[in-house]
C-alpha positions in Angstrom: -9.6 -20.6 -7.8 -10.4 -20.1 -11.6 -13.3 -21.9 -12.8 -12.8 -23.7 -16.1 -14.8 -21.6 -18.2 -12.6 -18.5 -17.2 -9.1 -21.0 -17.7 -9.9 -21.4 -21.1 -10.8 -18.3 -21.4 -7.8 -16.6 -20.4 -5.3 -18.9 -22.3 -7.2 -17.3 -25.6 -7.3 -14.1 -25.0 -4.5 -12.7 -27.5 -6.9 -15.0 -30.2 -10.1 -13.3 -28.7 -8.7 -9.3 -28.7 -7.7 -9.6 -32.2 -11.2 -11.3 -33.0 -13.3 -8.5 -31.2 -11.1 -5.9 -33.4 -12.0 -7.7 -36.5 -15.4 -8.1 -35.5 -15.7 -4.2 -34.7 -14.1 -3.5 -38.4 -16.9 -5.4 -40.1 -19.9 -5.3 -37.8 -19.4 -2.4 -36.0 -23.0 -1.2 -35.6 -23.8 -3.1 -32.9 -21.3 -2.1 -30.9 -22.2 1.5 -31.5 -25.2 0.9 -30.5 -24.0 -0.2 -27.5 -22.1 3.1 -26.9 -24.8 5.1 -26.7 -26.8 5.9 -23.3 -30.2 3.6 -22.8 -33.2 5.4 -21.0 -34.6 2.8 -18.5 -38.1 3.0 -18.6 -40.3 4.2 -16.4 -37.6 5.2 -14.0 -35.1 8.1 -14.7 -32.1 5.8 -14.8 -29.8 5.6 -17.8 -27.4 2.6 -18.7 -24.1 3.1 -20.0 -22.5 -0.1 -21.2 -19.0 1.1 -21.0 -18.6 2.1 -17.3 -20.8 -0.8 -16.2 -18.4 -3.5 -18.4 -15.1 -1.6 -16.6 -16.9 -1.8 -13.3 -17.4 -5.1 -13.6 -13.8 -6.2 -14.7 -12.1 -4.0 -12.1 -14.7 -5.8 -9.5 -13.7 -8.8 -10.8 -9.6 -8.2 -10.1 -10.6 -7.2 -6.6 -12.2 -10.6 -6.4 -9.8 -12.5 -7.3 -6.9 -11.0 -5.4 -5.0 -13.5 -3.3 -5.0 -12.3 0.2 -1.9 -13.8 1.2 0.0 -11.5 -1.3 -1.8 -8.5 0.4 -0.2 -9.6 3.2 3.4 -9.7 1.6 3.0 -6.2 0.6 4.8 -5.3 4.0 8.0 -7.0 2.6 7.7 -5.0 -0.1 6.9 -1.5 0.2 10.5 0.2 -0.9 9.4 -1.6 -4.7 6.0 -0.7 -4.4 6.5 3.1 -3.4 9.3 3.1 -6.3 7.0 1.4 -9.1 4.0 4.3 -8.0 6.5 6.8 -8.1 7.7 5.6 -11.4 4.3 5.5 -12.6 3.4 8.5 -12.4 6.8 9.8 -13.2 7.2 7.9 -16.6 4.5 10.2 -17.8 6.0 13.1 -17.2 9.3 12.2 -18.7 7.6 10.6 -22.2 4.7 13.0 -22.8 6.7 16.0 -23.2 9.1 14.4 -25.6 6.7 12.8 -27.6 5.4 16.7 -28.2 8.3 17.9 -29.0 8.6 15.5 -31.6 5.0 16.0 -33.1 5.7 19.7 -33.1 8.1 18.9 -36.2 5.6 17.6 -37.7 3.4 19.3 -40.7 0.1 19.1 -38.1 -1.4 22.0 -37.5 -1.9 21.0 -34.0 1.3 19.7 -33.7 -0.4 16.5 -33.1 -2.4 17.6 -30.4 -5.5 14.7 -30.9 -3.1 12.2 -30.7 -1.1 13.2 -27.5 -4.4 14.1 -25.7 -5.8 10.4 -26.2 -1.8 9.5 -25.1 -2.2 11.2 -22.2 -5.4 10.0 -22.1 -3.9 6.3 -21.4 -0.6 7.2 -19.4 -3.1 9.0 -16.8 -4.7 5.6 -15.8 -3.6 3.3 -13.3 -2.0 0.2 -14.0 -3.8 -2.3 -15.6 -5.4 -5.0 -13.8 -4.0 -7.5 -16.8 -0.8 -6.9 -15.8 -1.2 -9.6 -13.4 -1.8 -12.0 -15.9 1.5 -11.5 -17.5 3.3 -11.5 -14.1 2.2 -15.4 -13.5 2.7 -16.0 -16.8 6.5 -14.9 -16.3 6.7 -16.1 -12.8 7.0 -12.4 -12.1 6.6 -11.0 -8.1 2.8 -11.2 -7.9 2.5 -9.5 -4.6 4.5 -5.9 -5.9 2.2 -6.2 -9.1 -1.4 -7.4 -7.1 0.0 -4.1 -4.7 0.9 -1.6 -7.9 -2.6 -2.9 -9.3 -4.6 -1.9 -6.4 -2.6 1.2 -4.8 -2.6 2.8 -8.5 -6.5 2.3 -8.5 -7.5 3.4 -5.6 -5.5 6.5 -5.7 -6.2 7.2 -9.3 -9.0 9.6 -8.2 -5.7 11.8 -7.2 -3.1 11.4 -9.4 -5.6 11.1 -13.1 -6.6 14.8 -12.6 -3.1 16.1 -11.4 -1.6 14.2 -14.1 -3.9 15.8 -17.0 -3.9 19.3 -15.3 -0.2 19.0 -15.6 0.4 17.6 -19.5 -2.5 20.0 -20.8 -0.6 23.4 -21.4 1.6 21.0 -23.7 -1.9 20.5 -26.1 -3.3 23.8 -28.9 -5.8 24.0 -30.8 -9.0 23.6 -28.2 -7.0 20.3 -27.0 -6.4 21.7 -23.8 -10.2 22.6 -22.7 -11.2 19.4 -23.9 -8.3 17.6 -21.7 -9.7 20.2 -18.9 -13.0 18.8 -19.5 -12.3 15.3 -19.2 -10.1 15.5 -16.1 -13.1 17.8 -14.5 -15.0 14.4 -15.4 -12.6 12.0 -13.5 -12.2 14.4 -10.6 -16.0 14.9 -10.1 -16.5 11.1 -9.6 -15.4 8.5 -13.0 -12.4 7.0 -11.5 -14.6 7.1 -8.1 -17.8 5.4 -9.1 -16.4 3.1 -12.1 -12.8 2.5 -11.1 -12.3 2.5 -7.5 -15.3 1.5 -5.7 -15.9 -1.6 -8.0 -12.3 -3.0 -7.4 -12.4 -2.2 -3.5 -15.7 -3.5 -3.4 -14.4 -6.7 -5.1 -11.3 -6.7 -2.6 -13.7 -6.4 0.5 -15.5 -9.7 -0.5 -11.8 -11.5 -0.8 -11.1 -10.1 2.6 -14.5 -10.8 4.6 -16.4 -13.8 2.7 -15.9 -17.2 3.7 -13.7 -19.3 1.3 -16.9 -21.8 -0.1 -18.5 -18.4 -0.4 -15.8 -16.7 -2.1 -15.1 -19.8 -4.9 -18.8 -19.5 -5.8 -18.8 -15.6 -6.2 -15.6 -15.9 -8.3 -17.0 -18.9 -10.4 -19.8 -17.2 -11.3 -18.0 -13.8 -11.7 -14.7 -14.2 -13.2 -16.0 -15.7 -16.8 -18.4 -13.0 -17.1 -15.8 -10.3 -16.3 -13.3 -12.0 -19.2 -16.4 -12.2 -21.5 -17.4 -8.7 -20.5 -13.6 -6.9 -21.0 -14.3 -8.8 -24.8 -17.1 -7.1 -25.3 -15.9 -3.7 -23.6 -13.4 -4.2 -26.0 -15.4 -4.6 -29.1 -17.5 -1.4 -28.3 -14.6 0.5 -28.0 -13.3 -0.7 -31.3 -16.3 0.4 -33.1 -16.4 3.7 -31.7 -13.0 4.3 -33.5 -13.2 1.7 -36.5 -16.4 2.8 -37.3 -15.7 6.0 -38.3 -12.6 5.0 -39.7 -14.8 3.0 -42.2 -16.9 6.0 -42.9 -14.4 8.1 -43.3 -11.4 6.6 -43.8 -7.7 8.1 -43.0 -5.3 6.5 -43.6 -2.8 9.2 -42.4 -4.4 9.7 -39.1 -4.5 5.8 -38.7 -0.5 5.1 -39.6 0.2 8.1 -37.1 -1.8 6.9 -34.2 0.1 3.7 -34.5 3.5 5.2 -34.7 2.8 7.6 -31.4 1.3 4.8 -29.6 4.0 2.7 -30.3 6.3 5.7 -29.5 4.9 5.7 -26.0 4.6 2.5 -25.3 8.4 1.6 -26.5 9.5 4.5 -23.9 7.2 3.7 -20.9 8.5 -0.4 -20.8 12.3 0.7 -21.8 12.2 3.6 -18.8 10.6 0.7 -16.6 13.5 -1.5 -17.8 16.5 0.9 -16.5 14.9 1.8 -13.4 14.7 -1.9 -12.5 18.3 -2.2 -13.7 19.4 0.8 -11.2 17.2 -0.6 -8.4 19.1 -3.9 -9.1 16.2 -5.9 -8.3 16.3 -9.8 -8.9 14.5 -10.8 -12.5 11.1 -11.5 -10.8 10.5 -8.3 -9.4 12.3 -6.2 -12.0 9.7 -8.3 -14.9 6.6 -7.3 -12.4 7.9 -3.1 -11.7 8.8 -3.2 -15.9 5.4 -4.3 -16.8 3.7 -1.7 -14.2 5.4 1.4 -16.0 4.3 0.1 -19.7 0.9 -1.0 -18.7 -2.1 1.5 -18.2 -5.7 0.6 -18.5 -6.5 1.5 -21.8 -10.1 0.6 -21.3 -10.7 2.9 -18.6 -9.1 5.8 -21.4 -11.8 4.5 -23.9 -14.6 4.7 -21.8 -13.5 7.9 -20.5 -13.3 9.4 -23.9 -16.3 7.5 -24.5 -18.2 9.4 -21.8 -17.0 13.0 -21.9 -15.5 13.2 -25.8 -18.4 11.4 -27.9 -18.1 13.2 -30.3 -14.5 12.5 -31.1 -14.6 9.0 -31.6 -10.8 9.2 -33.3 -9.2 9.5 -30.3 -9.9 6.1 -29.7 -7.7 5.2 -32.6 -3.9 5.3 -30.5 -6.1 4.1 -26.9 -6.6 0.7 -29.0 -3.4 0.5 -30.8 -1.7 1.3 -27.2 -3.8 -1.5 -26.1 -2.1 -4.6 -28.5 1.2 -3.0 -28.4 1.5 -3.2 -25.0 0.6 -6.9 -24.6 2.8 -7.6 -27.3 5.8 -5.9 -25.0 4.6 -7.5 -22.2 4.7 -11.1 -23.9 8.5 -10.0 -24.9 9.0 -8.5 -21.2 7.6 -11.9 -19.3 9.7 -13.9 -21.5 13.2 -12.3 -21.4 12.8 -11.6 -17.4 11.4 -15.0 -16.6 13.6 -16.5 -13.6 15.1 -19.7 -14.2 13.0 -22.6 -12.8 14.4 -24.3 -9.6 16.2 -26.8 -9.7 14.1 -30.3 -8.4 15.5 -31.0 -4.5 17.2 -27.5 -4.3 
């Protein structure tokens, strides 16, 4: 059901991400300015880029969920209560020792920026892109179409338990501001710009009629890809841009390091709890890739909205974002179950 616009599209992306980076490194302003609240004249509405762009990507996953996968969930709950369980679980495990490690560091917050925009990501559901590297891997769509949506739509849950419970690990005025961003998603973020958008997006798979449906997602499903570029370019200037007027080296090598720290942990845990679940290759590439994969755009925009004026915490949320669709390329192609034979 993918338009031709959105095929070619998709089979650029990698190309594109790296190109909205580079484009946020030496143009940044524009997306900066694009960051900031608008003031819709003569009402009293304001327009915020971000959390319209996320809504409009997660509407667009609902969208284009297949409904007979929905319907396979029943045949496979056990995997799908194990990879929610794990999900939230993973997080507990790699936060922790993550802090541990930065404590023997010489910051005098014992790294406490970084692992804040860390949790940050590891508190978000999974992300909806994951699905794109399941078919690309001939992965079990249904478990990941099932992790996508049941993490989302619970997300309004488990994002504030999950930072209330990781905070007392931050110093330094780390833990209000974690406090105050979880009070944000509690009191209505994941709500308004996570879940309703992708179950409103799901209810129009379910309900509209199919010619119906095809048009909707022709006419949607390019301008969510283009929009996720662009949501992705704002968030890049927010944290290249003041990298480029003040730049840190330091700060930037470390956010790299614990992003990769966290990322490398999340996919290898992911990896041995498929191993002891023995499930068969398609379903232990689509459970590996829903432990390593968070939405790091819903992390930037949240920062975005409640910690403007800390615009390096961005830093490891983007560099979290390419490494993990690097290990999912890796993940996909290592798991990827033998073709079928012809006449089998």
């Amino acid at each position: 059901m993918h338009t031709r616009a959105a095929s070619w599209l998709r089979h650029r992306l990698g190309r594109a991400v790296v190109l909205s980076y580079a484009l946020a490194l030496v143009l940044p302003a524009p997306g900066l300015w694009l960051r900031r609240p608008h003031p819709l004249p003569p009402s009293h509405l304001t327009l915020h880029t971000a959390p319209l762009l996320l809504s409009l990507v997660l509407f667009s996953a609902g969208l284009q969920v297949p409904v007979r996968a929905l319907s396979a969930l029943l045949r496979h709950s056990g995997v799908l209560l194990a990879g929610l369980v794990l999900h939230l679980a993973i997080p507990l495990a790699v936060v922790p020792f993550v802090a541990f490690l930065l404590r023997r560091t010489p910051d005098a917050d014992g790294g406490s920026g970084l692992l804040t925009a860390m949790i940050l990501v590891v508190a978000m559901p999974v992300a909806a892109g994951a699905t794109v590297w399941t078919d690309k891997g001939n992965g079990d769509q249904p478990t990941m179409v099932g992790l996508v949506l049941a993490s989302t739509l619970l997300s309004p849950l488990t994002t504030p338990v999950l930072l209330a419970t990781l905070s007392p690990l931050l110093s330094g005025g780390y833990a209000h501001t974690l406090a105050a961003t979880g009070r944000l998603s509690e009191g209505g973020f994941t709500l308004t710009a996570m879940v309703l958008p992708c179950a409103a997006g799901l209810l129009c798979a379910l309900v509209m009629p199919a010619h119906w449906l095809g048009r909707l997602v022709t006419a949607v499903a390019p301008s969510a890809m283009a929009g996720s570029l662009v949501l992705t370019y704002v968030n890049a200037s927010g944290a290249l841009g003041s990298v480029l007027a003040r730049p840190r080296p330091l700060l930037f090598a470390a956010a790299l390091a614990v992003a990769a720290l966290v990322c490398l942990l999340s996919f290898v845990l992911g990896r041995v709890a498929a191993r002891l679940l023995r499930l068969d290759a398609a379903t232990a590439s689509s459970l590996t890739l829903a432990c390593g994969m968070n939405n790091s755009s819903a992390s930037a925009v949240l920062i975005t909205a409640s910690l403007p004026d800390k615009p390096h915490l961005l830093l490891p949320v983007l560099a979290y974002g390419l490494l993990q669709k690097t290990a999912a390329n890796r993940i996909v192609t290592r798991l990827r179950p033998p073709p079928i034979a012809a006449g089998a």
